[in-house]
MARVEXLUM-806025 format. One record per atom (N, C-alpha, C, O): x, y, z. Coordinates in pm, whole numbers. Example, Ala and Ser with C-alpha at 12.3 -4.5 7.8 and 13.67 -1.06 7.14 Angstrom:
<atoms>
<atom <1319, -569, 780>>;
<atom <1230, -450, 780>>;
<atom <1320, -330, 780>>;
<atom <1424, -332, 846>>;
<atom <1285, -225, 708>>;
<atom <1367, -106, 714>>;
<atom <1290, 3, 787>>;
<atom <1341, 114, 804>>;
</atoms>
This chain:
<atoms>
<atom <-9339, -5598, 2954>>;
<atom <-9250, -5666, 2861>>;
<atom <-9202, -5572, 2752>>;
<atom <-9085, -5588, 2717>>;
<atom <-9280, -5465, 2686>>;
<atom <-9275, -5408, 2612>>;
<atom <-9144, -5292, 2651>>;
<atom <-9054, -5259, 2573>>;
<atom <-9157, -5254, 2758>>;
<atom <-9055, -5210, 2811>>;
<atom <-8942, -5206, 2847>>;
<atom <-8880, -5104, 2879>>;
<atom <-8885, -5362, 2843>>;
<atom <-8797, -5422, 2863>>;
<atom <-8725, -5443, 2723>>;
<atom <-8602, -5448, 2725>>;
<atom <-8787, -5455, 2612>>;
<atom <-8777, -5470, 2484>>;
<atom <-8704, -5336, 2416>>;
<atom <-8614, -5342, 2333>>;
<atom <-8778, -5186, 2483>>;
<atom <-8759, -5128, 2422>>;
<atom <-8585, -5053, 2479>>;
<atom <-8508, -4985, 2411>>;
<atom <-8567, -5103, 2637>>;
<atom <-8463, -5052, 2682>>;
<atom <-8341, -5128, 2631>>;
<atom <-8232, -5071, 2630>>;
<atom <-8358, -5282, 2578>>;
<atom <-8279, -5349, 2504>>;
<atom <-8242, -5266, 2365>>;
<atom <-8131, -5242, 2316>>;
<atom <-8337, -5240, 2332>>;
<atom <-8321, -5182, 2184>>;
<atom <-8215, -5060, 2215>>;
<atom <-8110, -5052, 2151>>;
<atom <-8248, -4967, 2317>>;
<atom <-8170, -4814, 2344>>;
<atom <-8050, -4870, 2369>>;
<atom <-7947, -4814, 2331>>;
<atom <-8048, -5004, 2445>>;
<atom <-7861, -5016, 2480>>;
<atom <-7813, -5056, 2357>>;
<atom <-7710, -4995, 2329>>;
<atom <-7847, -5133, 2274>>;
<atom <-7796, -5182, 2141>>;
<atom <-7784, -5052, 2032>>;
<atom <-7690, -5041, 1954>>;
<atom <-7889, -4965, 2039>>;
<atom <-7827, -4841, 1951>>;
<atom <-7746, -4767, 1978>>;
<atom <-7671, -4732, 1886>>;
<atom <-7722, -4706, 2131>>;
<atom <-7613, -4653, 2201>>;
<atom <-7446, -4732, 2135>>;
<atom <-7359, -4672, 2073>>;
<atom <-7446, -4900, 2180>>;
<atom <-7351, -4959, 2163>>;
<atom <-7302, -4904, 1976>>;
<atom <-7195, -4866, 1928>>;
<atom <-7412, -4921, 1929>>;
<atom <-7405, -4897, 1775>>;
<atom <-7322, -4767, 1727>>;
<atom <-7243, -4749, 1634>>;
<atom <-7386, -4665, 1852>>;
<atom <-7317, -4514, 1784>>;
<atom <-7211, -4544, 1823>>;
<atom <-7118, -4507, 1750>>;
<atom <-7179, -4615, 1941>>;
<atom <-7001, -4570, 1978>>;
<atom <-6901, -4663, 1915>>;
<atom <-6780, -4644, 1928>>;
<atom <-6964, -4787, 1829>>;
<atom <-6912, -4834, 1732>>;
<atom <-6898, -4752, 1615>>;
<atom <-6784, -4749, 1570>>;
<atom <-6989, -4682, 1551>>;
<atom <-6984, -4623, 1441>>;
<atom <-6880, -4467, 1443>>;
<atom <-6831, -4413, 1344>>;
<atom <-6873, -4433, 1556>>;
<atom <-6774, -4306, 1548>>;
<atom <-6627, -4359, 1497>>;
<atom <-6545, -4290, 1435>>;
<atom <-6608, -4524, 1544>>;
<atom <-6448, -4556, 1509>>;
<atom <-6436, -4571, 1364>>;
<atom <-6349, -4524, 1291>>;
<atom <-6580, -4675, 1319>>;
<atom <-6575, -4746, 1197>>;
<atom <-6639, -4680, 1110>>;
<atom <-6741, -4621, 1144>>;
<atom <-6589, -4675, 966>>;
<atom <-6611, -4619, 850>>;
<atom <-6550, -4708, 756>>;
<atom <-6447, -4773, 765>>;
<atom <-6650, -4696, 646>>;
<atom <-6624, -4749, 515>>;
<atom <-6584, -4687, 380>>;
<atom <-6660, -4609, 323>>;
<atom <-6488, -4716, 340>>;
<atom <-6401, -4597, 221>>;
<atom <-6457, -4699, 79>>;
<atom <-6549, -4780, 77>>;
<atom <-6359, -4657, -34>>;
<atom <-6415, -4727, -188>>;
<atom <-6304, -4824, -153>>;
<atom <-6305, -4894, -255>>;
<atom <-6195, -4881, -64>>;
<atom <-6103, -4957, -105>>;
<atom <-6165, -5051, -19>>;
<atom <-6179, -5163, -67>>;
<atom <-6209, -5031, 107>>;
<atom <-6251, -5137, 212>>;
<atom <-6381, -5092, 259>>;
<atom <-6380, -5037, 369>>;
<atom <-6499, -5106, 195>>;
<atom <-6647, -5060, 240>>;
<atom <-6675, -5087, 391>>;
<atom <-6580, -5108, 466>>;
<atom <-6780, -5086, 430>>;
<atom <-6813, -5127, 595>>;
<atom <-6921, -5239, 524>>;
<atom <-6983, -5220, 420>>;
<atom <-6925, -5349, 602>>;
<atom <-7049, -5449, 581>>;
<atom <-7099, -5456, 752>>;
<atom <-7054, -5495, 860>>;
<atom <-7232, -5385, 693>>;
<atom <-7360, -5360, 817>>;
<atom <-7420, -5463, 821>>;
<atom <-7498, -5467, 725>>;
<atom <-7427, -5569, 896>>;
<atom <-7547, -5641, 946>>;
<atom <-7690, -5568, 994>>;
<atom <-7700, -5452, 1034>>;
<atom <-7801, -5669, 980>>;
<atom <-7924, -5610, 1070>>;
<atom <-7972, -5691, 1098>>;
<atom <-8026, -5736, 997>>;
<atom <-8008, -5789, 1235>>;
<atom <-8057, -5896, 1265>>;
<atom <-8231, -5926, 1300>>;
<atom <-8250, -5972, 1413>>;
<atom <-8320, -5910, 1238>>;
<atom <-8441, -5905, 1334>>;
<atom <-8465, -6040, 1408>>;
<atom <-8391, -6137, 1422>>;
<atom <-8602, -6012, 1453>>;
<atom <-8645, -6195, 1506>>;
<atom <-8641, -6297, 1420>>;
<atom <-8619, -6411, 1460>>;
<atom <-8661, -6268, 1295>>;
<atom <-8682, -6372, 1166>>;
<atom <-8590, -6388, 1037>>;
<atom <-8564, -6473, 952>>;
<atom <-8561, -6280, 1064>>;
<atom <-8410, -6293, 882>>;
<atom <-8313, -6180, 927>>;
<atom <-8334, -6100, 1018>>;
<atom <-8227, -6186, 864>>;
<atom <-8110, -6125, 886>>;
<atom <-8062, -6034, 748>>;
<atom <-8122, -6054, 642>>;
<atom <-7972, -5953, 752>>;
<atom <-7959, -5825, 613>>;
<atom <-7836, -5823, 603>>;
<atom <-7779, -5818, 712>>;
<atom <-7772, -5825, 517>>;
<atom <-7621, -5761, 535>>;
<atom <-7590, -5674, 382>>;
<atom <-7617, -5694, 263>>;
<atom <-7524, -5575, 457>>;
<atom <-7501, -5494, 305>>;
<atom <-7346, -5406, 309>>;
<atom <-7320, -5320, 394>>;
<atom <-7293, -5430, 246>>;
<atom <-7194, -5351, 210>>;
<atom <-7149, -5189, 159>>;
<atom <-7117, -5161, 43>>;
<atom <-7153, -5117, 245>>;
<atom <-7202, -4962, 239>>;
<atom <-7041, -4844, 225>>;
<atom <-6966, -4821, 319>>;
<atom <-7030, -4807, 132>>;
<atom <-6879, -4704, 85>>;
<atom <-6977, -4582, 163>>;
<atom <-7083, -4538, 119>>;
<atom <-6921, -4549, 264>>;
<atom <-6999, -4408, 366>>;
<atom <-6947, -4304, 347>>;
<atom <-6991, -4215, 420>>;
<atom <-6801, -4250, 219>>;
<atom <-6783, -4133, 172>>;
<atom <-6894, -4129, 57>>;
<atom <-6883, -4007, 48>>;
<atom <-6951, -4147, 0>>;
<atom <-7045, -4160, -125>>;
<atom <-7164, -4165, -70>>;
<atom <-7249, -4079, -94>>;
<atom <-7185, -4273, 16>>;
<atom <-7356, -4280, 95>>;
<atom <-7393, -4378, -15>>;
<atom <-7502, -4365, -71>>;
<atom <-7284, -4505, -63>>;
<atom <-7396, -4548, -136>>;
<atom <-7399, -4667, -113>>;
<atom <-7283, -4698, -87>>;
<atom <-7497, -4798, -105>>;
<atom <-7477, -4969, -61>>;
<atom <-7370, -5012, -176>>;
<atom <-7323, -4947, -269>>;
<atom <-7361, -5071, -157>>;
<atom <-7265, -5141, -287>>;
<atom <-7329, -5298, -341>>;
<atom <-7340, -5337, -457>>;
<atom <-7371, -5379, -198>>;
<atom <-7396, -5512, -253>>;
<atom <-7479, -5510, -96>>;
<atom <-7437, -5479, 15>>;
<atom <-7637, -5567, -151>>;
<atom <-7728, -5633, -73>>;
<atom <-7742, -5785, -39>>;
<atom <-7729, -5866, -131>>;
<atom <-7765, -5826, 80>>;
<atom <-7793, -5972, 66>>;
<atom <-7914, -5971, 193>>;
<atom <-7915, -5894, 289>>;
<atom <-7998, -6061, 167>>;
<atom <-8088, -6081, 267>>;
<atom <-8133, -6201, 256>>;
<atom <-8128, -6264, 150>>;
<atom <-8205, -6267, 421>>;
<atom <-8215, -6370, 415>>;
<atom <-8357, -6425, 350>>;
<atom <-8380, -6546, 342>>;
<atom <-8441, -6332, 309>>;
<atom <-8586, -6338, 268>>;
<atom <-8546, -6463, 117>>;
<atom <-8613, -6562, 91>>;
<atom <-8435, -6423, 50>>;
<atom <-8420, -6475, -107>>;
<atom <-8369, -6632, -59>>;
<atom <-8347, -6718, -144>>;
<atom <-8355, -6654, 54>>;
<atom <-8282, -6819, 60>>;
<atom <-8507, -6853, 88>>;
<atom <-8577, -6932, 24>>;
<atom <-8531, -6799, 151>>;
<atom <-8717, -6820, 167>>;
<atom <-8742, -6906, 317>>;
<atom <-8860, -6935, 333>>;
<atom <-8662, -6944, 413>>;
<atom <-8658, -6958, 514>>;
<atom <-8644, -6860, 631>>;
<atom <-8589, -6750, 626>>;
<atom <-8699, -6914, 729>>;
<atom <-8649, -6807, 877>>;
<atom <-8446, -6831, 849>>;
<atom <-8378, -6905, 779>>;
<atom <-8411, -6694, 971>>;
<atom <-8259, -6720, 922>>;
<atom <-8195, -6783, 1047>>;
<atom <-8157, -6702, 1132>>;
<atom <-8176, -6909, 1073>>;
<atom <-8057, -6995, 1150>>;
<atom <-7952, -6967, 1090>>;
<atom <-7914, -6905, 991>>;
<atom <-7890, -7061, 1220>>;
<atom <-7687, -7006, 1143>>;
<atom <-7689, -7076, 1042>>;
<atom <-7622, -7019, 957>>;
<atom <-7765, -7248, 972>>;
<atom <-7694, -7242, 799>>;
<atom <-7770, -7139, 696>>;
<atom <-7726, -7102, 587>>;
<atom <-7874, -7106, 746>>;
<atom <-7929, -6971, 665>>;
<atom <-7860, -6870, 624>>;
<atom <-7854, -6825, 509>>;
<atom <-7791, -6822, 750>>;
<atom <-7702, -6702, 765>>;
<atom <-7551, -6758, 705>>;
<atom <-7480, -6682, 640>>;
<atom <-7520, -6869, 728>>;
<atom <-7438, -6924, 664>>;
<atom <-7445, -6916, 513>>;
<atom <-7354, -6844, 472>>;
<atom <-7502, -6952, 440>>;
<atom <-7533, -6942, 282>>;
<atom <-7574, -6762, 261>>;
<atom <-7528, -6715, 157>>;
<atom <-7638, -6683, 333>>;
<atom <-7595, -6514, 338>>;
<atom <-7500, -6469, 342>>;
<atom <-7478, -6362, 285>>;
<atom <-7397, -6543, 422>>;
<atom <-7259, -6498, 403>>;
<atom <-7205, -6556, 265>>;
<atom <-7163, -6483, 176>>;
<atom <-7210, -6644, 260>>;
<atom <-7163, -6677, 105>>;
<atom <-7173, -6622, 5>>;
<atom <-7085, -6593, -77>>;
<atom <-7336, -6594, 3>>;
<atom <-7425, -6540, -157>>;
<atom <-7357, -6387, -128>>;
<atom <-7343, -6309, -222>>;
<atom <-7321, -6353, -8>>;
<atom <-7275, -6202, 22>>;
<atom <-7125, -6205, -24>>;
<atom <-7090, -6100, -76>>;
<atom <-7068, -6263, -19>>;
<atom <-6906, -6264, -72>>;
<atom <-6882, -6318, -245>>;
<atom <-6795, -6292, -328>>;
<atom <-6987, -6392, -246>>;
<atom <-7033, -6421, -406>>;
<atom <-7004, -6289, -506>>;
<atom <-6926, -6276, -600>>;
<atom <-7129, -6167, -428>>;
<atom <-7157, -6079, -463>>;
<atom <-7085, -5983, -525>>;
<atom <-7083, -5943, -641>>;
<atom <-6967, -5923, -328>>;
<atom <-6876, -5930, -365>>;
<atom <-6759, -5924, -413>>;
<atom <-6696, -5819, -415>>;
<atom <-6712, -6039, -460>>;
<atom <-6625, -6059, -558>>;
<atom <-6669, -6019, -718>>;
<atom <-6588, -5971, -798>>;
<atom <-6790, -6042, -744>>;
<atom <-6870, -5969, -878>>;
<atom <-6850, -5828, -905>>;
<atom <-6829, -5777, -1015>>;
<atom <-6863, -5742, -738>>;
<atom <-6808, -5650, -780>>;
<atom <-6661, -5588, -774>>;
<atom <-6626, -5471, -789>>;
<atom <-6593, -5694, -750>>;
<atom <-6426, -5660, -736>>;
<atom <-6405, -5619, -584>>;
<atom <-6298, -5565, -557>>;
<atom <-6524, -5646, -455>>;
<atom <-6462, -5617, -370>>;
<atom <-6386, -5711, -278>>;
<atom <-6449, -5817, -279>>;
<atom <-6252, -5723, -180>>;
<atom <-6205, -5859, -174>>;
<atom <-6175, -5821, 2>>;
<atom <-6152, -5917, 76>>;
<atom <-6177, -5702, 52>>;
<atom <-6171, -5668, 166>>;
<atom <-6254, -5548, 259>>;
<atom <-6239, -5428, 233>>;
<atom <-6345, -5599, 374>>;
<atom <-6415, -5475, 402>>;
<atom <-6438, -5475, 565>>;
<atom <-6441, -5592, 602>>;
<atom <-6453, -5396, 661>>;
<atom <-6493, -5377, 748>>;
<atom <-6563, -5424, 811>>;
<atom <-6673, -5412, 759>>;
<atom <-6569, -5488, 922>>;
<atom <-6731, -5560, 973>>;
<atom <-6784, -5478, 1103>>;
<atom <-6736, -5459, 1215>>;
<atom <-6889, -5443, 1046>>;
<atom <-6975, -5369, 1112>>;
<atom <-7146, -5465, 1211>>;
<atom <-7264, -5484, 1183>>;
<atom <-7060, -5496, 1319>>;
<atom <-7198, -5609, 1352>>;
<atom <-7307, -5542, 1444>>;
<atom <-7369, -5615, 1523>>;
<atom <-7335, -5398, 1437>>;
<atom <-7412, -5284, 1423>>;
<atom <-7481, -5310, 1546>>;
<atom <-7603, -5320, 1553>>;
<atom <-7353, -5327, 1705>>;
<atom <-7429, -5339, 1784>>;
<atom <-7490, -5472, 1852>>;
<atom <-7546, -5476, 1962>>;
<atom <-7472, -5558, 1780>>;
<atom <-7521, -5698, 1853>>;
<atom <-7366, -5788, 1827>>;
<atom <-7277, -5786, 1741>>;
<atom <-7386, -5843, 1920>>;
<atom <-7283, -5938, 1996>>;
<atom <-7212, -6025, 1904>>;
<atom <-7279, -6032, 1801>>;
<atom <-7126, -6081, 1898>>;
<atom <-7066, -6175, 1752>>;
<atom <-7057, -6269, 1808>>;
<atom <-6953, -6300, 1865>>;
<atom <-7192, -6361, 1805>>;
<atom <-7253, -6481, 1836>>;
<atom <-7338, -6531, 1774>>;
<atom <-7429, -6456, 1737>>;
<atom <-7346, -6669, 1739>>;
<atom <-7479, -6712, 1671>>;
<atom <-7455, -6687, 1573>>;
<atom <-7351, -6709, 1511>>;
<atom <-7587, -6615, 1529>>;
<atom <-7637, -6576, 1392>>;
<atom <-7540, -6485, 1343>>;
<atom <-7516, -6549, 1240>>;
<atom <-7473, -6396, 1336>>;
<atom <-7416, -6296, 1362>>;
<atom <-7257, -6375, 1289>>;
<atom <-7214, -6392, 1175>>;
<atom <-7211, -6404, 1425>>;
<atom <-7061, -6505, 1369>>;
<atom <-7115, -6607, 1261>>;
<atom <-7028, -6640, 1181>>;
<atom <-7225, -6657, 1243>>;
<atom <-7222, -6777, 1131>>;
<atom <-7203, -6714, 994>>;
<atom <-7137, -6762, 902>>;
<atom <-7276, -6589, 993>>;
<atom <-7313, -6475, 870>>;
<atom <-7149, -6479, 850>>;
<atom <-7102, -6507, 740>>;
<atom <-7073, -6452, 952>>;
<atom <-6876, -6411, 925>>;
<atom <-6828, -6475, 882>>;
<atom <-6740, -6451, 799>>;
<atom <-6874, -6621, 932>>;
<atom <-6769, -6718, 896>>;
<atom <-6824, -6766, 731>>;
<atom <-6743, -6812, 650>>;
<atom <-6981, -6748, 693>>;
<atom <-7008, -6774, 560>>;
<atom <-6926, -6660, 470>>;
<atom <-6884, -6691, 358>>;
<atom <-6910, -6553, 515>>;
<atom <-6863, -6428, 420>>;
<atom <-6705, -6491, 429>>;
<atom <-6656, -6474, 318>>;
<atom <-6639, -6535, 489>>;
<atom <-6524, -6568, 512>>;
<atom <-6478, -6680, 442>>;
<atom <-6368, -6656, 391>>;
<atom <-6523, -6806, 416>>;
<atom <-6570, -6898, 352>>;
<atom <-6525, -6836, 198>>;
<atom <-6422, -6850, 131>>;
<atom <-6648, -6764, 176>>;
<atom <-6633, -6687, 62>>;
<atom <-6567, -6668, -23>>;
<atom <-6577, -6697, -142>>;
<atom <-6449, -6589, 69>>;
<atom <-6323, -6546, 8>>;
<atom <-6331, -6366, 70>>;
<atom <-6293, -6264, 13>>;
<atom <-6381, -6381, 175>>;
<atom <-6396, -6212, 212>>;
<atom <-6344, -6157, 293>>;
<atom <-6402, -6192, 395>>;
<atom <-6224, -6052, 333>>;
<atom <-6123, -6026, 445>>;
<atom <-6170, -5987, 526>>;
<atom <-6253, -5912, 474>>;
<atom <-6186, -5979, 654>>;
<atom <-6224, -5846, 758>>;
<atom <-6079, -5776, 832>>;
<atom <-6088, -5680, 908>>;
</atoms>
């Protein structure tokens, strides 16, 4: 099983690099990286000429496992964010996993928001 786990993981990072050679995040339109584990979900907003995050959100601070209204209210508190810091359009970076589920609910909460992709 363990094995099977780990060859999942190699195709999803592979998929990841050949996403990441297209996509980049500047100061006008950052990249927003998802990270999905078994239990909560991450999203952060990253300017990749600088190397620096800009705005964190994770699902640990809502204090539940993350379902789609979990991830739903992550996308929100994530476009909340933001807008706090004047950002109103950014890149979506779904770092390799599929835009389903958890994943699309996180989009459509950031979208909700008030957040462009």
């Amino acid at each position: 099983m363990a094995n099977k786990v780990a060859k999942k993981n190699e195709l999803r990072f592979r998929r990841k690099l050949r996403i990441r050679k297209k996509i980049s995040g500047t100061a006008e339109r950052p990249r927003l990286s998802v990270f999905r584990s078994a239990r909560h979900i991450t999203a952060q907003v990253i300017d990749d000429v600088t190397g620096k995050t800009l705005v964190a959100v994770n699902s640990y601070e809502v204090g539940s496992r993350a379902n789609k209204d979990v991830c739903t209210k992550v996308g929100k508190d994530l476009a909340a964010k933001c807008k706090a810091a004047k950002i109103d359009a950014v890149v979506f970076d779904k770092n390799g996993y599929r835009y389903h589920g958890r994943i699309a609910a996180l989009a459509a909460g950031a979208r909700d928001g008030g957040l462009n992709f």
